[in-house]
N, C-alpha and C positions, 0 to 999 in steps of 0.2 A: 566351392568344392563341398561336396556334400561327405559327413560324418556316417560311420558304421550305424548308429540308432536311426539317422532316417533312409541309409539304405534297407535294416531291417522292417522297418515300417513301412516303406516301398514294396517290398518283394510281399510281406506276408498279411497287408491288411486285409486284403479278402477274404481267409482263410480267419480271421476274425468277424468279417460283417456277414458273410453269406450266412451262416449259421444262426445269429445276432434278425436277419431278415427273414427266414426262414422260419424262426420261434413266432417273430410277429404276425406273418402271416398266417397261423395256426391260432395263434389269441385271437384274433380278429374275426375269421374262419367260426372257433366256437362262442365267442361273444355275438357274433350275430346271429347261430345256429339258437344260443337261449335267449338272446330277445324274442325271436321268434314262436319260441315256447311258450313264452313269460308272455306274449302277445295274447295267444291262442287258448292259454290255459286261464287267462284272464278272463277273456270274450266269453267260454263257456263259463266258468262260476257267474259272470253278474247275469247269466241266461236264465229267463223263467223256468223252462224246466229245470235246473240243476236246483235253483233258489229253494224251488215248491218241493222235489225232489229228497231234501237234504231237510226242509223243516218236518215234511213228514216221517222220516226218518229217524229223528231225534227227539219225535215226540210220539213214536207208535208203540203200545205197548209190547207188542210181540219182539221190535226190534231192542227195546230193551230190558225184555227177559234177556233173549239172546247175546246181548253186549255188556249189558251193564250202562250206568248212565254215570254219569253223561258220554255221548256218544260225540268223538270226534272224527272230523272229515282231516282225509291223507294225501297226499300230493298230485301222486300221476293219473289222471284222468284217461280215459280210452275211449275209444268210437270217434261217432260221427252227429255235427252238428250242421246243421243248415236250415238258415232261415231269409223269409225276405218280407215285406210289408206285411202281407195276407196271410202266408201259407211258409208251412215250414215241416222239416222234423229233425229229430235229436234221439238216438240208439248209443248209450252211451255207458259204463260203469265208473263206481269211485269205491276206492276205497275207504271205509270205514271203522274205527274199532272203540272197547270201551274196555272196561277196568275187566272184564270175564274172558274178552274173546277180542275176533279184528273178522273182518266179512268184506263184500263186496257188493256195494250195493246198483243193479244193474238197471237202470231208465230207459223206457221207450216213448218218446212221446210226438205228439203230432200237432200242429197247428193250423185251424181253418177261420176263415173270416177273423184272422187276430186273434183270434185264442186258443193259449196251448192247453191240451189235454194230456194227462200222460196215461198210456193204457196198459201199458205194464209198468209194474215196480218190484223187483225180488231184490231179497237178500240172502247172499251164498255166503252161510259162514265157515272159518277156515274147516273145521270137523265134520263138514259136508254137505250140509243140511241147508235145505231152498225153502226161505220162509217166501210166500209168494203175499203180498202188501196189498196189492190192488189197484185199483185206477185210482186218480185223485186231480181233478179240474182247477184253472185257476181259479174258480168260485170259491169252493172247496178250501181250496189252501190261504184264499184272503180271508177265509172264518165265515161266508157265507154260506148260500143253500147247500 
């Protein structure tokens, strides 16, 4: 013969687990939604352009009149990257700021026969102003010609 406490648990445990299943499926849901982030946002920072992008950046004087130094790099990243053996490109901004201001700093770059070029580099800071940087090679940015 079964007791009141396991008729109650009988009739009403679903009305405890569905919602119990439902949470989980939603952690799950956005834990994989930022893996996928944490994947992507990954892939582009160890990318030549971002690398070259970001030292030039933090060591250009114009960028830091404009920010103050030291200049740190900020999370969400934007655009578009793609690359394959030979040939590639990357249109992309980060944000950046420093002890004065915070800007955005916007990459265009291209890759042929393995080596990336970047041919635009601006920086939009929040007060309006487009410091435009220049191209800058991976030559360039390893400290050579």
């Amino acid at each position: 013969m079964e007791g009141p406490a396991e008729r109650w648990v009988r009739r009403n445990l679903w009305t405890c687990v569905a919602p119990l299943g439902c949470v989980a499926i939603v952690v799950a849901v956005v834990l994989f939604l930022g893996a996928i982030l944490t994947l992507v946002w990954g892939m582009i920072r160890s990318s030549e352009p971002y690398q070259h992008a970001i030292a030039r950046a933090q060591s250009d004087p114009v960028v830091l009149e404009a920010l103050g130094s030291p200049v740190e790099v900020g999370l969400f990243i934007m655009g578009n990257f793609e690359s394959s053996d030979s040939s590639g490109s990357a249109d992309f901004s980060v944000p950046i700021q420093g002890p004065r201001a915070k800007g955005r700093l916007y990459v265009v770059a291209s890759k042929s026969a393995g080596e990336w070029s970047i041919s635009r580099l601006v920086l939009e800071v929040d007060d309006g102003r487009r410091l435009v940087l220049g191209p800058v090679s991976e030559r360039e940015a390893e400290g050579g010609a």
